[in-house]
C-alpha positions as CSV (number, residue, x, y, z in Angstrom):
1,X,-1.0,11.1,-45.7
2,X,-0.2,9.1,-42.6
3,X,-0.4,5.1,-42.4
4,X,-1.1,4.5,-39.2
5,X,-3.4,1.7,-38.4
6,X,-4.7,1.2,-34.9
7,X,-5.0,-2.5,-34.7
8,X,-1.2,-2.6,-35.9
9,X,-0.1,-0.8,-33.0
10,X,-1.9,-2.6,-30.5
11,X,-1.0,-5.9,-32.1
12,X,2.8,-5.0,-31.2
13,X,2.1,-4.0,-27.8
14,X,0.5,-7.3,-27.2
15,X,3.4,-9.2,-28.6
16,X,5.5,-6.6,-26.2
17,X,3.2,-6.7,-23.2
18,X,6.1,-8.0,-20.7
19,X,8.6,-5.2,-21.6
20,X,5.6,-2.9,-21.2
21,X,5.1,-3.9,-17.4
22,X,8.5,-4.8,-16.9
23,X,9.7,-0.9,-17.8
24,X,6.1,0.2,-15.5
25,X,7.5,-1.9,-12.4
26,X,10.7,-0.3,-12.9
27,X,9.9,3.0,-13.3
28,X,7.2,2.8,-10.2
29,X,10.2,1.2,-8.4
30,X,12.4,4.7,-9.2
31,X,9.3,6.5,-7.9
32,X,9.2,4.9,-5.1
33,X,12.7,5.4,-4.1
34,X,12.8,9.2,-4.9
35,X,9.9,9.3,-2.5
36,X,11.3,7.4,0.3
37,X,14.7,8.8,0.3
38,X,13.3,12.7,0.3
39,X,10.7,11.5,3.1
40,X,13.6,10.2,5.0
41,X,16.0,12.7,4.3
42,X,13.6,15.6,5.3
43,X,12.3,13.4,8.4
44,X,15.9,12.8,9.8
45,X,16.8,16.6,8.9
46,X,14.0,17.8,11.0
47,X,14.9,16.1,13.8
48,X,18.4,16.9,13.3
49,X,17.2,20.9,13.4
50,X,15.8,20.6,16.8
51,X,19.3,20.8,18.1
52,X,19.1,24.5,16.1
53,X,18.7,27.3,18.3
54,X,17.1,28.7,15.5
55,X,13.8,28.9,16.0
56,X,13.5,28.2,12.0
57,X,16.1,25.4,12.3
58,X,13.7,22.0,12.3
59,X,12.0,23.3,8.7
60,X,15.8,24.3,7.5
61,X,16.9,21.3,8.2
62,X,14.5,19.3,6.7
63,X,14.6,21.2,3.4
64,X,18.6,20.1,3.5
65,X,17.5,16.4,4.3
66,X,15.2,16.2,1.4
67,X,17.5,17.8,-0.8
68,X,20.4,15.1,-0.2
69,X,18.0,12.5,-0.2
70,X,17.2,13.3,-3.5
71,X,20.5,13.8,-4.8
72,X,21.4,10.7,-3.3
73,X,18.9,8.6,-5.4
74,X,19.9,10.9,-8.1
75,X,23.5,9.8,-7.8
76,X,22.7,6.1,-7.7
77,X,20.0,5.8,-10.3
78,X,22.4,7.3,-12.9
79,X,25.3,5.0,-11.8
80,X,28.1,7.1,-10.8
81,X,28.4,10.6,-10.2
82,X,31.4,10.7,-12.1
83,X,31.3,10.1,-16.1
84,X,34.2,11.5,-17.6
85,X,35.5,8.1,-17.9
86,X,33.1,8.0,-20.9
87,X,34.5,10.5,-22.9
88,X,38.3,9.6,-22.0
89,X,38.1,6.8,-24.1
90,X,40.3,7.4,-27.5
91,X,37.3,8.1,-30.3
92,X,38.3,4.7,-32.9
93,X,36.5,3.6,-35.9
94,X,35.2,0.2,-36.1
95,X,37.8,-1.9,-38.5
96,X,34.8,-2.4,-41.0
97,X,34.1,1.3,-41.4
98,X,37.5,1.4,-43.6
């Protein structure tokens, strides 16, 4: 059978309650910035297209603008685009796993 008891688990999200926001606020911040940068990104490619003589050019354009906008916040939300650093690194085992 499962133990779970309700007033358990809301009693340690109480205790927890500034994590809880603080990770909200941070992931609303992340939104937020995905948003922005394709609305820019798209924006600025549209107004780039214009100089198309295509007449589909503005809407090309801002499909390419809201595509490196996004992989621009991509690229900075995970850090670095490259991560083959991590696994360069010799594999050791801690000295009390002997």
């Amino acid at each position: 059978m499962w133990d779970f008891e309700i007033g358990r688990s809301v009693s340690i999200m109480m205790r927890t309650w500034p994590f809880i926001v603080f990770r909200m606020i941070v992931y609303f911040g992340i939104t937020l910035a995905y948003i922005m940068a394709t609305g820019t990104g798209a924006s600025v490619g549209y107004g780039v297209g214009h100089i198309s003589t295509d007449p589909d050019g503005p809407m090309s354009f801002a499909l390419g603008g809201g595509v490196v906008g996004f992989g621009i916040v991509s690229i900075a939300a995970t850090g670095s685009a490259n991560t083959s650093s991590i696994s360069s690194r010799p594999a050791t085992s801690p000295s009390w796993f002997i």
